[in-house]
GULUMZA-772355 format. One record per residue: residue number from 0; residue in three letters; chain; x, y, z of N, C-alpha, C, O in turn. Coordinates in nm, 2 decimals. Example, Ala and Ser with C-alpha at 12.3 -4.5 7.8 and 13.67 -1.06 7.14 Angstrom:
2
(0 'ALA' 'A' (1.32 -0.57 0.78) (1.23 -0.45 0.78) (1.32 -0.33 0.78) (1.42 -0.33 0.85))
(1 'SER' 'A' (1.28 -0.22 0.71) (1.37 -0.11 0.71) (1.29 0.00 0.79) (1.34 0.11 0.80))
! end
This chain:
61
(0 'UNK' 'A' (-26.79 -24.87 -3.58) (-26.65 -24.84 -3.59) (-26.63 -24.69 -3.57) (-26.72 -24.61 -3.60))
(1 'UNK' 'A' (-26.50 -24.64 -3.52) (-26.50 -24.51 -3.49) (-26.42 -24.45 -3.62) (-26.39 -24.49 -3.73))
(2 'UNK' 'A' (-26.42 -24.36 -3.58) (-26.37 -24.22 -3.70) (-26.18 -24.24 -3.72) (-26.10 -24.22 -3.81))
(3 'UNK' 'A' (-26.17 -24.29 -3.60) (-26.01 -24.31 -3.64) (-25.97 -24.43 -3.67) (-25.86 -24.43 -3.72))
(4 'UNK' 'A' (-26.03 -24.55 -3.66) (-26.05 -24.69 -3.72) (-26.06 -24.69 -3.84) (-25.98 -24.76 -3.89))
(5 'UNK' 'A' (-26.16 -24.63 -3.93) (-26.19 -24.58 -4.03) (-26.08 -24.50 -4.13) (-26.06 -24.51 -4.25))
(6 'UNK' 'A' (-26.03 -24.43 -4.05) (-25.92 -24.36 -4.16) (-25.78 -24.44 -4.10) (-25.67 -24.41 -4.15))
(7 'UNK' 'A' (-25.78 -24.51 -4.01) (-25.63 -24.64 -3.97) (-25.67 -24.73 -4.13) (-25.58 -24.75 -4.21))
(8 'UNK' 'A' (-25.78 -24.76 -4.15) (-25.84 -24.86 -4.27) (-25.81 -24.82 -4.36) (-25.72 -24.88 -4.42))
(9 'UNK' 'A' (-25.85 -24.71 -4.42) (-25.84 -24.61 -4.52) (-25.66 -24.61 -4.57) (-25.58 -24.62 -4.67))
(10 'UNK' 'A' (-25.65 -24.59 -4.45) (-25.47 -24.52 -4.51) (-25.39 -24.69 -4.53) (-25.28 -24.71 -4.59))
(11 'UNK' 'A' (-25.45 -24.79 -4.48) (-25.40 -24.91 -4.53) (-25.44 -24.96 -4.66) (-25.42 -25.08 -4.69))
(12 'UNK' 'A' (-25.46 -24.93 -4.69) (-25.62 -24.95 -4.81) (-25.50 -24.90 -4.91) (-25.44 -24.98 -4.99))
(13 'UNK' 'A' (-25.47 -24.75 -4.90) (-25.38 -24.67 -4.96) (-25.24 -24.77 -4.99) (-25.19 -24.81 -5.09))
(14 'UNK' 'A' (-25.22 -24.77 -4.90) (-25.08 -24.82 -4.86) (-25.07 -24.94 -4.97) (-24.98 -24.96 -5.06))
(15 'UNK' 'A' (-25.16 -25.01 -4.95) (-25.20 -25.13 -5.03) (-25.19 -25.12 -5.18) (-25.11 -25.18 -5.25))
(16 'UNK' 'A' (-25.28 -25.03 -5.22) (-25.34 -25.00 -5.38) (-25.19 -24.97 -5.43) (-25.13 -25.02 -5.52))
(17 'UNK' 'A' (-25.16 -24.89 -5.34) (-24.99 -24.79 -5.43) (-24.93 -24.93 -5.43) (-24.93 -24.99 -5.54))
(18 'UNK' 'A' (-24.88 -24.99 -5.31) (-24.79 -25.13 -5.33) (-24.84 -25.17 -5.47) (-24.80 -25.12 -5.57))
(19 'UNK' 'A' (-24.94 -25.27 -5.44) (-25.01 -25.33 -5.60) (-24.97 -25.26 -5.72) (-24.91 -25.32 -5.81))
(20 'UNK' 'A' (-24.98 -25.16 -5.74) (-24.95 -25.09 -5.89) (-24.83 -25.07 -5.88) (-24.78 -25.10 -5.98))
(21 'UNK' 'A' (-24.74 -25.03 -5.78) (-24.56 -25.07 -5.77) (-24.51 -25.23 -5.88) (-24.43 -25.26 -5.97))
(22 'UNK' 'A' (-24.61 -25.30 -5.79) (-24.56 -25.47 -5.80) (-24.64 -25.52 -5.94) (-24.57 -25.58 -6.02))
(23 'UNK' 'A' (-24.78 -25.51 -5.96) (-24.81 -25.60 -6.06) (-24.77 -25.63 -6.16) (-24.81 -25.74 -6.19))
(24 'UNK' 'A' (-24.68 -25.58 -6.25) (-24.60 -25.64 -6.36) (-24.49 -25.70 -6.36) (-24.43 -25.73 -6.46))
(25 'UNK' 'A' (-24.44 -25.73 -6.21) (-24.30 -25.75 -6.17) (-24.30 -25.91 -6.22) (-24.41 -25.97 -6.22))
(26 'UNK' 'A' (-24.16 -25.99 -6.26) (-24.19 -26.09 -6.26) (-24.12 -26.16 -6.13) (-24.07 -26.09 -6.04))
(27 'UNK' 'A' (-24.11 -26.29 -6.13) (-24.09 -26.31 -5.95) (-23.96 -26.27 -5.95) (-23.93 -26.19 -5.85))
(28 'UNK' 'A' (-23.90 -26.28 -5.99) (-23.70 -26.22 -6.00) (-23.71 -26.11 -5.96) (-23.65 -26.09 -5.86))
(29 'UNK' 'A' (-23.80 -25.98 -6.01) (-23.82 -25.85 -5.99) (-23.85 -25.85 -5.87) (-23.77 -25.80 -5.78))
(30 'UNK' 'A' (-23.98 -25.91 -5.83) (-24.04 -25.91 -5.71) (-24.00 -25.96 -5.56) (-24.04 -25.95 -5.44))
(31 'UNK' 'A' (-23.86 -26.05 -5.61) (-23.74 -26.09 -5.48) (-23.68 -25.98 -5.46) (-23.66 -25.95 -5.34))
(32 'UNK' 'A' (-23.62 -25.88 -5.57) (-23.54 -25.84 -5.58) (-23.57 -25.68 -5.48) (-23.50 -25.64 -5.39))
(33 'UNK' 'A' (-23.73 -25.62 -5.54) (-23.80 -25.54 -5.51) (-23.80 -25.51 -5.33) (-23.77 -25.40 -5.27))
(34 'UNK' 'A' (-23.85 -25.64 -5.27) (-23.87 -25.66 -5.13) (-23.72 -25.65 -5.05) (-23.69 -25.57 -4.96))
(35 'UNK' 'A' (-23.66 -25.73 -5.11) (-23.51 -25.73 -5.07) (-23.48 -25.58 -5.05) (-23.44 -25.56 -4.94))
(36 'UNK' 'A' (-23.50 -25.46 -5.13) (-23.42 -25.36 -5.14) (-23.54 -25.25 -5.05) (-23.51 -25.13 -5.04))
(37 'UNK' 'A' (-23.65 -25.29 -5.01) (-23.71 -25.24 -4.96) (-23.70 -25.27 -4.77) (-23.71 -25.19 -4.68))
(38 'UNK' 'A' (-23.68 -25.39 -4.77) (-23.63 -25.44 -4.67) (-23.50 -25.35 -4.60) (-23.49 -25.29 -4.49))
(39 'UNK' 'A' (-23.42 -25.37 -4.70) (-23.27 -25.33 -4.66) (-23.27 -25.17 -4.66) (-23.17 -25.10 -4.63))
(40 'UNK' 'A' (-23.39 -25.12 -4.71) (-23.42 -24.99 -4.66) (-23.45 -24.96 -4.48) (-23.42 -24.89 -4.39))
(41 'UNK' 'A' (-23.52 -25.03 -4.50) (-23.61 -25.05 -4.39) (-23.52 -25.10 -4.24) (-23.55 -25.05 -4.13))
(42 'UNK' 'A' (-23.40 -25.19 -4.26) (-23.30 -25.21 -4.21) (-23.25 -25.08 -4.19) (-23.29 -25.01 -4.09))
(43 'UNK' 'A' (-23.17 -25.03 -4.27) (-23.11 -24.93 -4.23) (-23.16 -24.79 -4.16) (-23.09 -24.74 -4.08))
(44 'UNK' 'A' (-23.29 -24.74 -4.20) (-23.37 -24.62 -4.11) (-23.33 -24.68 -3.97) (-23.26 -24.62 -3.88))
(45 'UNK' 'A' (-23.40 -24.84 -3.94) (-23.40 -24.85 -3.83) (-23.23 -24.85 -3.73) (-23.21 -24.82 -3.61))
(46 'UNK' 'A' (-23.18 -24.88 -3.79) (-22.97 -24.88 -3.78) (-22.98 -24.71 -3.72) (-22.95 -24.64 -3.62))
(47 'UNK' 'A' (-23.02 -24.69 -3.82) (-22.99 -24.49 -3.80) (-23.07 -24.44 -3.66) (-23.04 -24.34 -3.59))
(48 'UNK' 'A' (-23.13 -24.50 -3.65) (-23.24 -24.45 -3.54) (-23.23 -24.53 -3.42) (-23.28 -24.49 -3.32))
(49 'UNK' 'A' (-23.17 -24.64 -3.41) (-23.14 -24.68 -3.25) (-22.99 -24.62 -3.24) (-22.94 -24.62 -3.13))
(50 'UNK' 'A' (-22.91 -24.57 -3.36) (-22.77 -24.49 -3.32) (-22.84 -24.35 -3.30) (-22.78 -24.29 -3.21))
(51 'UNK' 'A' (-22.92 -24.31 -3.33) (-22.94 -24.17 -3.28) (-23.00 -24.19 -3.13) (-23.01 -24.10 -3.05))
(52 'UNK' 'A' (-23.05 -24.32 -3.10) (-23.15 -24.29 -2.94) (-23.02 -24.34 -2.87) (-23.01 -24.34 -2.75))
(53 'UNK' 'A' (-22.95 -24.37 -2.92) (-22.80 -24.44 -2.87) (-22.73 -24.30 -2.81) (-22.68 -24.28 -2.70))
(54 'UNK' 'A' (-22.73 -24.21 -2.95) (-22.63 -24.15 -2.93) (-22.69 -24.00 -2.79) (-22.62 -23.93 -2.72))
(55 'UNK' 'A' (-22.87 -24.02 -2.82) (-22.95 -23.90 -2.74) (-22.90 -23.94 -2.56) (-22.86 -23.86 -2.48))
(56 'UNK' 'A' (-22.91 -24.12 -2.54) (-22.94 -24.14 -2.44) (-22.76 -24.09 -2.36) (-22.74 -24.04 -2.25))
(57 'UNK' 'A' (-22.68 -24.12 -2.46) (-22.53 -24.08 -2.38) (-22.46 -23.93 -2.34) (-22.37 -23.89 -2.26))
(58 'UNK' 'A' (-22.57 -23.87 -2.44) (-22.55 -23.72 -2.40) (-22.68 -23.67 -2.29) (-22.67 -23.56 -2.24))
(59 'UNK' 'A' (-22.78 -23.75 -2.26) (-22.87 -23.67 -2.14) (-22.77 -23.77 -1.97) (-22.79 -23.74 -1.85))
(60 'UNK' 'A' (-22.70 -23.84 -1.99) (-22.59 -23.89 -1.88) (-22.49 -23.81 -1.83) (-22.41 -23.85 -1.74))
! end
């Protein structure tokens, strides 16, 4: 395995552990609720960012 496969692993590994200790005490109500609002985060960055390549592509025309 190479050196950047290795730390692509690593930083998921991360990604993972923090999630887990976010979530483990949640009960499932919390845990709909949690995803839901992380989602609708996730929703919106991406809203913001095809209006900004929206708005780059009408000004280089």
């Amino acid at each position: 395995m190479n050196p950047k496969n290795e730390d692509t692993i690593a930083m998921v590994r991360r990604i993972r552990d923090a999630q887990y200790e976010q979530i483990k005490d949640k009960s499932p109500e919390e845990l709909i609720r949690y995803f839901r609002e992380k989602s609708a985060m996730l929703m919106k960055q991406l809203e913001q960012k095809a209006e900004q390549r929206a708005g780059n592509a009408a000004k280089s025309h």
